[in-house]
Every structure is written in C-alpha cells, then in structure tokens.
N, C-alpha and C positions, 0 to 999 in steps of 0.2 A: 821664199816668203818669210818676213820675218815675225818673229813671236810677239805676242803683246807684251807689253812691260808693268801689268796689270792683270789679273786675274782675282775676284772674287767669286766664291762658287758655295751659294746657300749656303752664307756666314749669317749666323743666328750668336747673338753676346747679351751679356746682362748679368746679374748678379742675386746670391741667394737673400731670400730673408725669413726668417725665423719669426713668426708670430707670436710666440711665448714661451713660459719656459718648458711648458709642458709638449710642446710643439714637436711631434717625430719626425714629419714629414714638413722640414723647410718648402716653400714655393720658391719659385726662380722668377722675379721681373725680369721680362725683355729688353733688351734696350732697341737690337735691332732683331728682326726674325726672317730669316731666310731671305739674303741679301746676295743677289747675282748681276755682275757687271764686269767687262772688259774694258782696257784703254788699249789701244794700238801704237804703236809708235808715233808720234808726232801729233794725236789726237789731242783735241783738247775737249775735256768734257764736266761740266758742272752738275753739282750734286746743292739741290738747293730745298730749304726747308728753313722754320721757324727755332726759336730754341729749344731745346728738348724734345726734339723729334729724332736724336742717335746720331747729328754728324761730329760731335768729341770724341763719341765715343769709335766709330767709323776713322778718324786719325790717327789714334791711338791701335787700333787693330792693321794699319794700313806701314803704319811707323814700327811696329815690331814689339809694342809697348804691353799688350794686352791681349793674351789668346781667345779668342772667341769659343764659345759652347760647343759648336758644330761648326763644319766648313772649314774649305781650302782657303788659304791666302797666298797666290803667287805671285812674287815681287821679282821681276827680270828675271826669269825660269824658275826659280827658287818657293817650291812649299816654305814660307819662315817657319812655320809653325811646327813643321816634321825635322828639321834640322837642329845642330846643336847652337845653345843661345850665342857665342861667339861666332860662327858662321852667321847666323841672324844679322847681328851687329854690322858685321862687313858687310851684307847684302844693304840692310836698311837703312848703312850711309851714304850709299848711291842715290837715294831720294833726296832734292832740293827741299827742301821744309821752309816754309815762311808761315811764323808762328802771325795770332792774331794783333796783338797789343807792343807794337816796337820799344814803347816804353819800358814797360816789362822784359820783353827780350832778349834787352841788352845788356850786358854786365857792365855797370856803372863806373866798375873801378879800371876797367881794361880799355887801352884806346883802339881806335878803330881797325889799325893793322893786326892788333891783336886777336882780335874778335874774326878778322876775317883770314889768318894764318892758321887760326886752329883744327879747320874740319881738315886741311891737307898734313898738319904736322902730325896729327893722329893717323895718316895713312902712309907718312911714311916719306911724303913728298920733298926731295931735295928743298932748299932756304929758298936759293937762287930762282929753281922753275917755281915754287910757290909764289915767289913776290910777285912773277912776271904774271900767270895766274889773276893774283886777289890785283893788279892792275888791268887786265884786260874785263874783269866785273868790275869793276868801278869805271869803266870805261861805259860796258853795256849800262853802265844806270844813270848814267851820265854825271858820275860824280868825280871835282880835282880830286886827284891826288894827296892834296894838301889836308885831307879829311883822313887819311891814317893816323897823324898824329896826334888827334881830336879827340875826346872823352865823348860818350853819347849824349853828354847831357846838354855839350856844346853846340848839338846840331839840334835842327827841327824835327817835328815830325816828321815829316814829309821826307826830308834826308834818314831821319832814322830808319822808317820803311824801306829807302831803297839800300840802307846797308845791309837790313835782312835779305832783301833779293840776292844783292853779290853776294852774301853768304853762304846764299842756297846754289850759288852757280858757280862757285869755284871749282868747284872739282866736276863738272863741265857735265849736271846728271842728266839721264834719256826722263826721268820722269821730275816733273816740280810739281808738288803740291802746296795750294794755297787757303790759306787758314780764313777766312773774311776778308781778302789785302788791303778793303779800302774801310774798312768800319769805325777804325779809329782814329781817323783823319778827319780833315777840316773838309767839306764839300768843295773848297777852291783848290785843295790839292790834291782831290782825288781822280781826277782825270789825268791828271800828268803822271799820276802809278797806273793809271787801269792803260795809257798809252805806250808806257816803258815797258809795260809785260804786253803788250801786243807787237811791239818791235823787236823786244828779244825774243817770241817763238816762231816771229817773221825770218829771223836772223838766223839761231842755234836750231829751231825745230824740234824743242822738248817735247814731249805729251806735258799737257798740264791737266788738273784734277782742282778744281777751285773749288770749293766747298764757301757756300753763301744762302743769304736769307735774301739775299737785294737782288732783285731780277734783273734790273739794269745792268748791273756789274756781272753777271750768267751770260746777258744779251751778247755783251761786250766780248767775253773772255773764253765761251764755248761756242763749240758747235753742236755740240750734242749735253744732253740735259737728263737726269731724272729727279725728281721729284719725291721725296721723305716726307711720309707721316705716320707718328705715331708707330717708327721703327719700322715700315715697312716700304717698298717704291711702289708707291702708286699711277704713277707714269714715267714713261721715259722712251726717248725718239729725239728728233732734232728739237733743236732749241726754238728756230723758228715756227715750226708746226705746233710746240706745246704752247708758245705764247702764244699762237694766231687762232686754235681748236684748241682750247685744254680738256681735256675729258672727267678727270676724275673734279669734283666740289671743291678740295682740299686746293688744288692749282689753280681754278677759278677764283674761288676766296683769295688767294695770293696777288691773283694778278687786279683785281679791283678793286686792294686795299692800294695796291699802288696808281693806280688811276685815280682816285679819289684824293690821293693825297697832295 
C-alpha cells in the first residue's frame, strides 16, 4: 500500500499580538486551529472557503514556508517541519505549485525556456534531459514550442497560466497544488484550464490539492472537498455529497450565493 503524499495532523498557525506596551501576556490570532486531512496518491481533493478563512496561510504551511504553532506536516514521508531547512527545500520542491496571479508569477525579464528550465537546473538535471522535460509540459498544456523564446508579457493570460502548470510539472511531481487556477482569468478562458488540468491528472495521475473560493471549479477539479471557516473544517466528504446535503450554514451560504448569482 502506498503512503499518502499528504499528511496534516491538528496543524493549528497564526501569529502573536501585543495589545500595548504594557501588555505581559501577548494573545496569539489563529489563522487556522487544528487542521486534519490526508491526500492519497492520485487523489484529488479541494479545500475551498472565502477569503480569509486560512487557505494562504494553509500554502504556505504546506510549501514549507511557514511553521505552524502545533502539528505534523507530512509532505511525501517527510515531517518538514522536524527536519533540517535544506532537507525541507528538497522535499518541498517535489510539489508542483501554480501560484494564483500568472501575471504576477512570472519574471518579466526571463523568456519562457528560462522560467521553465529552472526548477530542474536547481535539482541538478542534465541541459539535455531538462529541455526534453520542459518540452513534454509544454506539450501536456498544449502549448508550440515556439513560446520558449517568448517574454511573458508576449503571451495571454490564458497562455501565461498554462506556463505556470508546465512549470509545476516538469520535474514530473506526485502532488500539484493549485492556488485559485482560474480566478484571474477571462470566464472564456477558464474552461480550457479547468480542462487541461483535468486531462493531465487523467494522463500523469498526480494527487492535486486545489485550494478555491468557486465551487464550480472544486466541482470540476476534486473528488473530495472540505470546507474552511473562520480557520477551522467544518465539513468535509465527497464533493458530491457536500454540494447535494451540505450540513454546516457556512457551505450552505456558499452554495446559494452561487445559485443566485
């Protein structure tokens, strides 16, 4: 049987504050409080809530970036948080990352071969097997070739997103995690990404971890779902079953702001 490539185990994060000067005893805001969830190999499961409900800060504990209060983080066997930060690094570059904002994303100044040669040059990967590589993701996104030569500002949207995808799939990871994938996109081009990541976990078989506010895009991209509020899960089961019974207010409210809308 093989291990999850996922492990959270009552992770509770947040940060201190200080009421005044005379203040002895800082309080600690939550962000998230005793957060427990596995992915299995090839599972895909969405983590959805409104903003500031803790899924930034839930990437960032997940990416290696920010130790949480309490709780295990097991990232493909590996406690990150019990190991040394260089060890860390090398586990948490095995995660596909597709950050939210493509524009943002992407370094302006570097053309597309560049952008998508680096997560392998940092691991060490011969020129040769990386080029063949960052051409078989450009392939999964369906993008020529002729778009390495390119500066990001040259392409669309819609292409800039799927350059963050091959970015997160060149080094070919068991887990991809997705930042909003479609929220800063046109609504005519957000289908042709919410399609290209359901063909490449049709294809490669990643676990994916989509973290979103838009149920639609959860419907789409999980099978299994919980539900964030106010830093805690308040539901969580199939994706089907919490659209069709949602039990707790907080998912109800969710699902009939999108019906009305």
């Amino acid at each position: 049987m093989k291990s999850p490539v996922l492990i959270l185990d009552k992770v509770t994060a947040g940060y201190r504050v200080v009421k005044g000067f005379w203040s002895l005893l800082p309080r600690q805001n939550l962000v998230l409080n005793d957060i427990s969830f596995t992915i299995e190999p090839g599972e895909r499961l969405a983590v959805i809530g409104e903003s500031g409900v803790g899924k930034t800060t839930l990437i960032k504990i997940i990416l290696g970036l920010l130790k949480p209060l309490k709780g295990r983080v097991v990232v493909l066997g590996q406690d990150i948080y019990r190991i040394g930060r260089r060890k860390r690094k090398i586990i948490t570059r095995q995660i596909g990352y597709v950050p939210q904002d493509p524009g943002r994303s992407l370094n302006p100044r570097l053309k597309v071969k560049k952008i998508l040669m680096e997560p392998l040059e940092r691991n060490d990967v011969p020129r040769d097997e990386a080029l063949e590589k960052v051409k078989k993701a450009l392939h999964l996104v369906h993008l020529h070739e002729s778009v390495l030569d390119m500066y990001p500002d040259q392409l669309s949207g819609g292409m800039q997103q799927r350059v963050l995808i091959a970015r997160a799939l060149v080094h070919e990871p068991k887990l991809v995690l997705l930042d909003e994938p479609t929220s800063a996109l046109d609504v005519s081009i957000q289908a042709q990404i919410i399609n290209i990541l359901i063909e490449i976990h049709s294809r490669l078989k990643p676990a994916m971890l989509t973290v979103t506010h838009d149920l639609p895009v959860a419907q789409y991209l999980a099978d299994k779902a919980i539900v964030l509020y106010q830093g805690r899960i308040v539901e969580q089961g199939s994706i089907k079953e919490i659209i069709e019974s949602p039990q707790h207010p907080y998912t109800r409210l969710l699902i009939e702001s999108y019906k009305s809308a």
